[in-house]
C-alpha positions, 0 to 999 in steps of 0.5 A: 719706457720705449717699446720696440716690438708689438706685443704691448706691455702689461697693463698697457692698452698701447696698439702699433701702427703697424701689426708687422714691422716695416723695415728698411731695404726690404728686398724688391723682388721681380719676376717670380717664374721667370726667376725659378725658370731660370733656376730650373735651367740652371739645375738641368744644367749642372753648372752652379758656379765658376763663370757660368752662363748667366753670370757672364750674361749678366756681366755683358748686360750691366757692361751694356747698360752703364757703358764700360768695357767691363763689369767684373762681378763678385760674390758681395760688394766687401769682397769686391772692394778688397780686390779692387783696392788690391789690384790697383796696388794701394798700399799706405794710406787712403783716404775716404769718408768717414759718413759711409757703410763700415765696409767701406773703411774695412776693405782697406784695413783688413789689407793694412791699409789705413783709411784716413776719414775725410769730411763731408762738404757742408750742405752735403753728405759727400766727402769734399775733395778740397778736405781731401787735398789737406789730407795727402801725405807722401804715404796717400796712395789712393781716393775713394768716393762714395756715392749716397743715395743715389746722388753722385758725389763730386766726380769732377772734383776728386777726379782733379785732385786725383790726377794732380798728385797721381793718386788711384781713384775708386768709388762705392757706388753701393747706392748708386746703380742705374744713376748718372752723372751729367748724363753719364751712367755712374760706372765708368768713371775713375779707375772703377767702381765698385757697385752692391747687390746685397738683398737691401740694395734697388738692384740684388742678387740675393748677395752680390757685387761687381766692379766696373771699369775701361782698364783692360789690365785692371779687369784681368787682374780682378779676373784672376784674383776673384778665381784664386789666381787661376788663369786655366785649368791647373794654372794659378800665376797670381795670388787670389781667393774666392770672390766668384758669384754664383748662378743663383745670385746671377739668375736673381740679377737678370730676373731682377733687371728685367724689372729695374723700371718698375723698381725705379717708378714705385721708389719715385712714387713712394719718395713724391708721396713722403716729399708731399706730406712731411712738407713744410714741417719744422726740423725736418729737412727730406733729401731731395732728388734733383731734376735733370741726371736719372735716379733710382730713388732708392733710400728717403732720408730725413735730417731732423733738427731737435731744435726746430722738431721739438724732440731728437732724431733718436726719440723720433726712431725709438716712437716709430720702431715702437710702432714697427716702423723700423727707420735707420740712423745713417751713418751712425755713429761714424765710422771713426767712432768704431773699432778699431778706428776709434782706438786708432784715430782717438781724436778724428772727431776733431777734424769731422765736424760736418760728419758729427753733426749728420750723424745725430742728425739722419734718419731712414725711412723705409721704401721700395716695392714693399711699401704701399701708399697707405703705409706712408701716409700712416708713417708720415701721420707717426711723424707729424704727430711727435712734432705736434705733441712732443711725444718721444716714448710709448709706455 
């Protein structure tokens, strides 16, 4: 039987490798006193929420850094996605990929919206903009792209392919903060685009999103609609909800900003060491980071061919969780393969072959400030050693 916890089973002298369970995205924390400094401040203040002073500090500093006359922020990156999706009037059909988070797929359905999944590009975990162009219909009202890993996915492309048919073109940049694209920060490009600062990102705000953008009229609109319409004290003209985000979450950005470089140096260090010591193994494909655009190396992610390995992505896992190493299946099983979008789109599998295939594939492993040196070299050891023996379970 496979055991995922550390308390060994009756009779069984098994030991994990791990006394606690390394996880994936565990949060990266910055400045512990300059945090609660300015949670102090906040306090005496008074002021907790509904545009205060550090979230529009934090808004002007990401604006800054990603150069872009706006960043919008919010209360998650979902609810973030659902106003932009909805200040850009998409109606109809979207098309994104169907190898990216749920929420991705959610935002638009919660508004009616169908998403219409997309494949990757083979070689690629990016949607593929000339799938894309096969998948407009006179309902196609709008693009998103995803950029996973940190790595960009085809800007060029499906900016083309937007223009051509004079379709909206968003992007999830959940992954992707402090990246660039050709030597230009990921944040300006297409209508906007949509970034996470959920605890498990590179960059949080203990829960949080934004939205960036160059459209004047665009921003305005997520403005109000983030404050239920209000464009005063008493004045609502347009149809919102509750998307602020709040002094707390906003204090924790700007902590953590102030620590963005460390936080970029410990996943690169923690990405070479892995890079170094799963080399060369058979069935094991580490995705790599190219030189030459910045990186915030947040996720290491492994595509295991059972073939080659000697035993499955899923045994690998269930032999690592059961040493409380608690590695993730991404993007698993896909999200045509989940309600309600496997009821919908019964038969999407069809038309998503790249999508199946790393979705049995792909395997992440934990990383970030919490992670030291000594735990990798014992996770990688975890790794050789189900290649070199073939052992999938711990009984």
């Amino acid at each position: 039987m496979t055991t995922t916890t550390s308390k060994p089973a009756p009779g069984n002298t098994f030991q994990p490798a791990f006394g606690q369970r390394l996880h994936v995205g565990r949060p990266n924390i910055g400045d512990n006193a300059r945090f609660l400094a300015r949670v102090q401040d906040m306090l005496d203040r008074r002021v907790l929420t509904n545009d205060g002073p550090y979230v529009q500090e934090f808004e002007a500093k990401l604006a800054t850094m990603l150069g872009v006359r706006h960043a919008v922020l919010m209360c998650n990156a979902t609810v973030a996605l659902e106003i932009a999706i909805r200040a850009l009037g998409l109606t109809g059909e979207v098309i994104v990929p169907s190898f990216t988070f749920i929420a991705t797929a959610h935002a638009l359905q919660w508004q009616e919206i169908t998403p219409v999944f997309c494949d990757v590009r083979p070689g690629s975990h990016h949607i593929d903009p000339d799938r894309v162009r096969e998948l407009i219909t006179p309902r196609t009202t709008g693009i998103i792209g995803v950029h996973l890993w940190g790595e960009p996915c085809d800007v060029d492309g499906l900016t083309a392919v937007a223009n051509r048919y004079g379709l909206r073109l968003l992007f999830d940049a959940a992954h992707a903060f402090a990246c660039t694209s050709n030597g230009r920060m990921i944040g300006s490009f297409g209508d906007g685009e949509v970034f996470s600062f959920h605890a498990t990102k590179f960059l949080n705000t203990l829960e949080g999103g934004a939205v960036t953008t160059n459209n004047d009229e665009f921003a305005a609109k997520m403005r109000l609609m983030r404050n239920f319409g209000f464009a005063g004290y008493d004045k609502v003209i347009y149809i919102g909800t509750n998307g602020k985000m709040n002094e707390v979450s906003a204090a924790m950005g700007l902590t953590n900003l102030e620590s963005i470089g460390d936080f970029i140096n410990s996943n690169r260090r923690n990405y070479l060491l892995y890079r170094e010591q799963l080399a060369d193994l058979p069935g094991v494909r580490l995705w790599q980071y190219l030189d030459g655009d910045d990186r915030n190396y947040q996720y290491v992610v492994l595509e295991i061919d059972d073939t080659a390995f000697g035993i499955s992505r899923d045994a690998l896992m269930h032999l690592l969780w059961a040493n409380n190493v608690l590695a993730r299946r991404y993007f698993f099983p896909g999200c045509h393969r989940m309600e309600p979008y496997r009821s919908f789109f019964p038969h999407a599998h069809f038309l998503l072959p790249e999508t199946e295939r790393l979705a049995g594939r792909v395997l992440q492993l934990p990383t970030g400030t919490g992670v030291s040196m000594q735990d990798i070299t014992v996770i990688c050891s975890l790794i050789r050693r189900a290649s070199n023996t073939g052992i999938a379970t711990t009984s």
